[in-house]
N, C-alpha and C positions, 0 to 999 in steps of 0.2 A: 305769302307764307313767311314767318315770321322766323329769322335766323336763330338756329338751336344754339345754346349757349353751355359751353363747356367748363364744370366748376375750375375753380383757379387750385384743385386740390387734386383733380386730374392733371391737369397741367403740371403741378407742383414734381407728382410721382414720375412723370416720363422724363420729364427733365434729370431727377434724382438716376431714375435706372441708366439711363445715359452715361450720366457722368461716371456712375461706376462699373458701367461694364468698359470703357475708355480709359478709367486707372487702373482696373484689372488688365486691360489690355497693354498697358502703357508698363506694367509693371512688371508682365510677362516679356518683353521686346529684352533680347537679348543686349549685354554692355556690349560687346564684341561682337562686329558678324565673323563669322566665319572663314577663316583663314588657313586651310591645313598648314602643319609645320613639315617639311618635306620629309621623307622617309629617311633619306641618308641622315636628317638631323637627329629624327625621335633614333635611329642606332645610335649613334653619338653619345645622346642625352642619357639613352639604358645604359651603356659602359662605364661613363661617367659616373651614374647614382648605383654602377657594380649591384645593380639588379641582378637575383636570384631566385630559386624555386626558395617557395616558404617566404617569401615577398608578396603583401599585398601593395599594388598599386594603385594610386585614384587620379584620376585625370579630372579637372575641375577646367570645367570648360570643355569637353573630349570632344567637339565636333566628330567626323566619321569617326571614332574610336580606334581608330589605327594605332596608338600608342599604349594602351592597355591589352589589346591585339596581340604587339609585335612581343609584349612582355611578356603576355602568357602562351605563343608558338614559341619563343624564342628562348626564354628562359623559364618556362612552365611556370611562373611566377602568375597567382590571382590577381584580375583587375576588377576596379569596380569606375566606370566614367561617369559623369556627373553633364548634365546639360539644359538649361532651360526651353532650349528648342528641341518640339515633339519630331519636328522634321530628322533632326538630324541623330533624335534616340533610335527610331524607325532604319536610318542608314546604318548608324554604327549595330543595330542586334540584325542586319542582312550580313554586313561582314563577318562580325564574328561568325554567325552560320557557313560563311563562307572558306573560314580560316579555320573552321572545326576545332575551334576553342569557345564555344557558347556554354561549355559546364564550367569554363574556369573562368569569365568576365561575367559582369552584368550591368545594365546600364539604368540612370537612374532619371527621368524629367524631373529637374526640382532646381532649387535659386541654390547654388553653391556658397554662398554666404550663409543660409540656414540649416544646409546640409549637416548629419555627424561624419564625420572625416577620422575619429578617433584612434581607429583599427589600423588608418593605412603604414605603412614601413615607408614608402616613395609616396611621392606626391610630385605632381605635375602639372605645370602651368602656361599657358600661351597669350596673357592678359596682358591689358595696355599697362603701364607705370602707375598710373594712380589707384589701378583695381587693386593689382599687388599690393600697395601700401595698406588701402583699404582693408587687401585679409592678413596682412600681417598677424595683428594681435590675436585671430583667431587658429592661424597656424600653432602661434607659442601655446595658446593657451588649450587644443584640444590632441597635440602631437604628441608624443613621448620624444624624450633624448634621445638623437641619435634618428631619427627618423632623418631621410633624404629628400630635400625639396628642389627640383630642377625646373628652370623656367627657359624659357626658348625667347632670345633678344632681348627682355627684359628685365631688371637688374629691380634690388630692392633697396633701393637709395642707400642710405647710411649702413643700413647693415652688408656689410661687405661679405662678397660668397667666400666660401672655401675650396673651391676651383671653379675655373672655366675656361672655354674652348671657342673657338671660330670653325666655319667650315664652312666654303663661298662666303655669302650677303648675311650669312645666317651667325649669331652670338648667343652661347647657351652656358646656363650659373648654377651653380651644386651650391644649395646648403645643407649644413647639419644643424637639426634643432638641437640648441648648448642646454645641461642641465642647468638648472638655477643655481649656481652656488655662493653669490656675493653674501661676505656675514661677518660673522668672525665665530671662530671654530677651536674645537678645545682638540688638542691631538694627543694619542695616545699608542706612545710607538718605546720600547725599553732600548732599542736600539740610541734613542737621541741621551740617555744619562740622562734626561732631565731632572732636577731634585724640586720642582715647582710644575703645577698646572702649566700645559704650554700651549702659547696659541699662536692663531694666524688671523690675519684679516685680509679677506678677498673681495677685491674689487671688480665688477663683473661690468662687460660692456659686449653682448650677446655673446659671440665665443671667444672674446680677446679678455683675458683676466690677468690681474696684477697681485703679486702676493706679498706679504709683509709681515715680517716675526714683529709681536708686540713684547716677547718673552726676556729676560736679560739675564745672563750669567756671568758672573765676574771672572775677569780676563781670557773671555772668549768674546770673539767677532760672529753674529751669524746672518748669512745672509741667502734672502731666496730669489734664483734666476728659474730660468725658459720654464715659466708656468705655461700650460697648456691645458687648452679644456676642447674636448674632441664629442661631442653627442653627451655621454653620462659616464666619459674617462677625463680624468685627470691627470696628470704627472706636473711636477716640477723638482728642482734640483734646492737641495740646502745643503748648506757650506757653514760649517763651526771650524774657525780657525781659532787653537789655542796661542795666546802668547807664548806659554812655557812647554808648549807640548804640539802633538800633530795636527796636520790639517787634516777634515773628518770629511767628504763628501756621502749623502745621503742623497738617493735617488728615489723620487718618490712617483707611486700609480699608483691609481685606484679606482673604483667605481662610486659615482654618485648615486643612493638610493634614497631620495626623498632629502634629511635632515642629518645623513653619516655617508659616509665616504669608507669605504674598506679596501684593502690592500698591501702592498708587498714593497717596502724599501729595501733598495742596495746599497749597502755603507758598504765604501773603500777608504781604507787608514781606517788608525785605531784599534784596540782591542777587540770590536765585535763586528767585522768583517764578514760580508756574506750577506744570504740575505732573510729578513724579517717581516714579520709580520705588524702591521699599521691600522687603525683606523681613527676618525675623528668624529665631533657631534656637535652640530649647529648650535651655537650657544643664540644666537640672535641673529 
């Protein structure tokens, strides 16, 4: 009996299905296995990012979901946990049923890197160092200002939190996504006497920013200290010192919305003492 011979285009296609149910599969394997971050931490890490009701939370990475859980028992705040293992969506929607908060979480199987994240207020993470980096640009680019990003042990290189805490073995990091506002900006305040367009230029390094009057007035000094950019608030301090006349302190806040800034200066000295009303508009 003469041996059956199997076209080389059968062969071709097992091979092909193969290979792609192995990169689907390879593709689905979680970065991180699974590590809860203990419960005394995720309380920690909700104090810290001052979680509240009318807070949605997303946990990227949520193994048992106990951190979107303890937000929505504890501070009635909505969670939504994100997870590419079906294992461990299966565990976190037992809990929630268990913790009688299943109408206020939900949980999602899917690649948190192509997740929309857009909605959350808090964000939360338990990722190795290189993953964090990796979603960095997709933090800035799908969060609002001011939104709270807390990570448990892992820190996000350059960009330096805006607080953190220890507690045992365990290190956890608060950021606030900073509005955009490096430019230079036209401001628009009757409080400053200015008799010319006046500007600034802001130099922005995530939420550390530096400010700089481009503006000049003859025999006045003006100078800008403790700029601060906090989520989609601003303040910093200017100071017009006259040679022949008083020194002017201007205290300035505001909110950033897109391409203007609005808000309220406190000038002490000088004839218009008290406080005013401010805004400015992204020239560039």
């Amino acid at each position: 009996m003469r041996p059956r011979r199997i076209p080389i285009t059968f062969i071709s296609l097992i091979l092909f299905n193969l290979f792609t149910y192995h990169l689907a599969l390879a593709e689905a394997t979680p970065d991180v296995h699974f590590v809860p971050t203990p419960q005394y931490v995720v309380n920690e890490m909700l104090e810290l990012a001052e979680v509240k009701a009318g807070d949605i939370v997303y946990d990227l990475g949520c193994g048992d979901g106990r951190f979107v859980i303890t937000a929505a028992k504890k501070y009635g705040a909505k969670g939504v946990g994100i997870d590419i293992d079906p294992q461990r969506i299966r565990e976190s929607q037992e809990n929630a049923l268990k913790a009688g908060v299943w109408e206020k979480v939900k949980f999602i199987e899917g690649d948190l890197f192509k997740s929309d994240i857009h909605e959350a207020t808090v964000v939360a993470l338990y990722l190795l160092p290189e993953l964090n980096l990796r979603l960095r640009p997709k933090l800035f680019k799908e969060l609002r200002p001011g939104t709270r990003v807390v990570s448990h042990n892992f820190d996000m290189d350059d960009w330096k939190p805006d607080a953190e805490g220890e507690l045992g073995d365990s290190s956890y990091y608060l950021w606030i996504i900073p509005a955009p506002v490096g430019g230079l900006w036209e401001i628009k305040a009757a409080a400053l006497e200015a008799k010319e367009p006046f500007h600034l230029e802001i130099t922005q390094r995530f939420q550390f920013v530096t400010i700089r009057t481009l503006s000049r007035e003859k025999d006045v000094t003006i100078t800008v200290t403790d700029a601060r950019l906090k989520g989609d608030k601003i303040s910093f301090l200017l100071r017009k010192n006259y040679r022949h006349g008083p020194l002017i302190d201007l205290y300035f806040q505001g909110k950033v919305v897109g391409d203007r800034i609005v808000g309220e200066v406190v000038v002490e000295g000088g004839p218009n003492e008290g406080t005013h009303n401010w805004s400015a508009s992204r020239l560039r």
